[in-house]
C-alpha positions as CSV (number, residue, x, y, z in Angstrom):
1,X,7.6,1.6,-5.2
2,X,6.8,-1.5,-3.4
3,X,6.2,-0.4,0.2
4,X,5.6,-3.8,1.7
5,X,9.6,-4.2,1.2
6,X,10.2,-1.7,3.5
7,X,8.4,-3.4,6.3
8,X,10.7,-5.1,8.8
9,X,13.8,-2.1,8.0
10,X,14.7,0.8,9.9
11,X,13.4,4.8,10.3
12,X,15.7,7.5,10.7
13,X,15.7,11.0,10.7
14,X,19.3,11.8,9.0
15,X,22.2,9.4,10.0
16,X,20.3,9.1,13.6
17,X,18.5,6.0,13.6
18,X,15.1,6.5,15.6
19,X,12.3,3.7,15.2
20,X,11.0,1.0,12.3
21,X,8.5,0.0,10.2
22,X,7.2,-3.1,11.3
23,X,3.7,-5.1,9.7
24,X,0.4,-5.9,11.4
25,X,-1.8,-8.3,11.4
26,X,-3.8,-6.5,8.4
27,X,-0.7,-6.2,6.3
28,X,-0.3,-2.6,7.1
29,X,2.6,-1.3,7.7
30,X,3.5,0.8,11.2
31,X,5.9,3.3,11.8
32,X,7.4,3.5,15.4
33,X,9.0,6.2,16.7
34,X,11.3,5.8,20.2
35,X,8.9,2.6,20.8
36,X,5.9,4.2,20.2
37,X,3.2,4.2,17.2
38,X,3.8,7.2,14.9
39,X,1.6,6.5,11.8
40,X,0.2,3.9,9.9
41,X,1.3,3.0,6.0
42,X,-0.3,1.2,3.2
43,X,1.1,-1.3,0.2
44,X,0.6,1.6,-2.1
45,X,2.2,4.0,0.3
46,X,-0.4,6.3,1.7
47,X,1.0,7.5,5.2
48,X,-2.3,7.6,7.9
49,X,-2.3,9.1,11.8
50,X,-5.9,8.0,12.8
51,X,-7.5,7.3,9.9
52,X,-6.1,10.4,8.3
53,X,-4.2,10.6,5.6
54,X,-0.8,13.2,6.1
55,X,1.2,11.6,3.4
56,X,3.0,9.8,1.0
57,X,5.4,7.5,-0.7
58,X,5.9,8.3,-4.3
59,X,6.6,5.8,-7.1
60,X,10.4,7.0,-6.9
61,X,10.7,6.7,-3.1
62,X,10.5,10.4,-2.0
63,X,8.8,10.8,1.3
64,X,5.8,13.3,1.6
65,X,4.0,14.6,4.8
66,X,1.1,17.4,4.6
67,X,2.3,17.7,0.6
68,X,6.1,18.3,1.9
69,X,8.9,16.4,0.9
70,X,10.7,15.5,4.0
71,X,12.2,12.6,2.8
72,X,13.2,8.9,1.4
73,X,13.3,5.2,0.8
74,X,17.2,4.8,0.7
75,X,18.3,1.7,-1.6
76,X,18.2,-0.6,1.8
77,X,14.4,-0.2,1.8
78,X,14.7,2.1,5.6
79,X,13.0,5.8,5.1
80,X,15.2,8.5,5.9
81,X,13.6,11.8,6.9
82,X,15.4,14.9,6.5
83,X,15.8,16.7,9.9
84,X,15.7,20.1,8.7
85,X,12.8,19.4,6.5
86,X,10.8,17.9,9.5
87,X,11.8,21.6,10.9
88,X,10.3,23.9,8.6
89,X,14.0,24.6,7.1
């Protein structure tokens, strides 16, 4: 999965969308949330809050955070997070 495609396209947590994934100045992609920072992500698709890793983007485009699949990269390159996955559901 090539992650740096995503950057510049759109977050959203089932049809609702919610933020973006934009790229800094070190080629790293950030996530925002509502306007704010929610998490770093790297070209090979390691998800960081901090310095810390929480999660990741597989090969195939399914969404992991603390080893749970919560989501995807739909064909448009935006991630879409499963709302009741983000729940505990």
């Amino acid at each position: 999965m090539n992650i740096v495609q995503c950057f510049g396209h759109n977050v959203y947590i089932d049809s609702q969308l919610v933020g973006y994934i934009t790229e800094n100045a070190d080629a790293v992609g950030e996530i925002y949330i509502s306007g704010h920072r929610f998490c770093k992500i790297s070209d090979n698709g390691i998800i960081t809050i901090n310095g810390e890793k929480v999660g990741y983007v597989e090969d195939g485009g399914d969404i992991y955070l603390h080893d749970k699949l919560v989501g995807e990269v739909t064909p448009q390159n935006d991630f879409r997070f499963v709302g009741a996955r983000l729940n505990g559901d």
